[in-house]
Residue, then its C-alpha position, 0 to 999 in steps of 0.5 A: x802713331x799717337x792715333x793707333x795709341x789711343x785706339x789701342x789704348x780704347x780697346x784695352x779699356x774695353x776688354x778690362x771692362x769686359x766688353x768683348x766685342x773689340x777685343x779681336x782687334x787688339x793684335x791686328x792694332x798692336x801689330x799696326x803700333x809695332x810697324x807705327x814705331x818702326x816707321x817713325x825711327x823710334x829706337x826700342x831696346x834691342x833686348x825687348x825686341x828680341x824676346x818679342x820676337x822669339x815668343x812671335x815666332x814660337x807662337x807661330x810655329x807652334x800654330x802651324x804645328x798643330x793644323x799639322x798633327x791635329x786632324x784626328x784628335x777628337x773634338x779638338x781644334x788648333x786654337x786650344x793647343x795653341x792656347x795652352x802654350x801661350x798661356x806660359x807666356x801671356x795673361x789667360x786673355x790675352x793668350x785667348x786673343x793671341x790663340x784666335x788670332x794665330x789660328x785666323x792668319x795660319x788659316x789662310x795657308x792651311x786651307x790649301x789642305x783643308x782637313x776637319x777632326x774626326x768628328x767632322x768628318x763623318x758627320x753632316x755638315x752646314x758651312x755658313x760662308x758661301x753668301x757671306x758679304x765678307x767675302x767680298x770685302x778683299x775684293x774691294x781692298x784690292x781696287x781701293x788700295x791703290x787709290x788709298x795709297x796713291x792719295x796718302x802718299x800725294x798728300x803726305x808730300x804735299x806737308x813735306x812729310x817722309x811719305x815712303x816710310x808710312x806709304x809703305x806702312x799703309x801698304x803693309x796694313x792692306x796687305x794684312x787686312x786682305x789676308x786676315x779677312x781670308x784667314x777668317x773665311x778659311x777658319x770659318x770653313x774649316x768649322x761647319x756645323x755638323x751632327x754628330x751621334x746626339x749633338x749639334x754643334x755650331x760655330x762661328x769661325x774660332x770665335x763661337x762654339x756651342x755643343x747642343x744635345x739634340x733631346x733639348x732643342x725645342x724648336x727650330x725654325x727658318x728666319x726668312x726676314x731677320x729683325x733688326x730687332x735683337x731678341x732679347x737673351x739670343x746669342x747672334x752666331x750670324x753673318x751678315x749676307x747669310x740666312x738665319x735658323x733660330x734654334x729655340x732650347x727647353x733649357x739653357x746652355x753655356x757656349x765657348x766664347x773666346x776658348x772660354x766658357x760664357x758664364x751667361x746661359x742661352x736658350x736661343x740661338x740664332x745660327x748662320x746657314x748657307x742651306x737653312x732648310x737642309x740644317x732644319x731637316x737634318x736636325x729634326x730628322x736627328x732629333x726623331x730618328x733619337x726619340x725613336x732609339x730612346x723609345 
């Protein structure tokens, strides 16, 4: 427990530094502190925990509410009504975090009936997960889960430790991780790049979105061999596993991190595609077929 503190703690830190790289694990920790507290016998205050729990609970039916009636609004996604309910209740950032958060584990349930907005719809889209090693990840949980579990409760006997309570702790944080990695996936899938009228639009997952008008790009091309090198001002839209497409701009543009506006401008993107020669065809193509309307 005192271990989950100080790694919460360290992210907490981290966000009020601005660093946003770990900030999306500050709920799976906050969940994993609660299940901590509760397997160490620790008594919370009965009140505290009601209100908790009454605000988890809206926020969830909140989030399935709106995979259930979002399908043809218009450039909308699940994550920002979510948003603007759970700012009532907790700080903009963290209500961002919370949004992302509901929308990856409500995911995994929601794409039994897989459903895109309007705009998706009738539009070419580019998915970015077929290749993904992420993919792989749930199916080696599943193999070493029991081994994790088997060797932690030997060992926790062994010091004569309560081992049923943090065995099943253990059990229950595998359980989470395989279903928040398939939530992550099923959120990626239900937000394909696509074309639409005069915009590229890429994702990645809820995390990642950038509306670019095509008459600005530039250039594209296909990254056979990604450097290990950063470009430097690239913004990393990737996922290991999964061919690259560099999108070059003539000016930059402001992308939605974390349901918020990045006040830092981009003029490169580099873009996961499970087809990157098809994205690269169908942009050029959009792009001339759009000089030739202009003309």
């Amino acid at each position: 427990m005192v271990a989950l503190c100080i790694r919460l703690l360290g992210i907490l830190l981290d966000v009020y530094r601005g660093d946003s790289r770990w900030s999306h694990l500050i709920f799976p920790s906050g969940m994993m502190l609660i299940c901590a507290i509760y397997a160490s016998g620790t008594q919370i205050q009965s009140q505290a925990r009601l209100l908790v729990a009454c605000v988890e609970l809206l926020l969830v039916f909140i989030a399935i509410k709106s995979f259930t009636r979002n399908t043809n609004n218009k450039f909308i996604f699940p994550e920002q009504i979510i948003l603007e309910k759970a700012e009532a209740f907790f700080p903009p950032r963290t209500a961002r975090i919370l949004a992302t958060e509901l929308v990856v584990i409500v995911s995994i349930f929601s794409g039994i009936r897989r459903s895109y907005p309007r705009d998706i719809q009738h539009a070419t889209r580019f998915g970015y997960t077929d290749n993904a090693i992420l993919r792989w990840i749930p199916l080696i949980l599943v193999f070493c889960s029991p081994v994790d579990i088997g060797l932690t409760h030997l060992a926790l006997r062994a010091l004569h430790t309560n081992a049923a309570k943090w065995t099943l702790l253990i059990l229950f944080a595998d359980i989470y991780t395989i279903i928040w990695i398939f939530g992550i996936l099923e959120a990626m899938r239900q937000r394909p790049h696509y074309i639409t009228e005069n915009k590229l639009v890429v994702f990645r997952g809820p995390y990642k979105r950038a509306e670019i008008d095509l008459a600005q790009i530039l250039s594209v091309e296909v990254v056979e061999t990604p450097s290990k090198r950063s470009i430097p001002g690239a913004e990393k839209m990737t996922l290991k596993g999964v061919p690259t497409v560099q999108i070059q701009l003539n000016r930059p543009i402001h992308l939605v991190r974390w349901l918020k506006i990045d006040p830092t401008p981009i003029s490169t993107f580099l873009v996961a595609a499970d087809q990157p020669r098809a994205l690269h065809e169908a942009v050029m193509a959009s792009k001339k077929s759009l000089s030739c309307d202009i003309k």
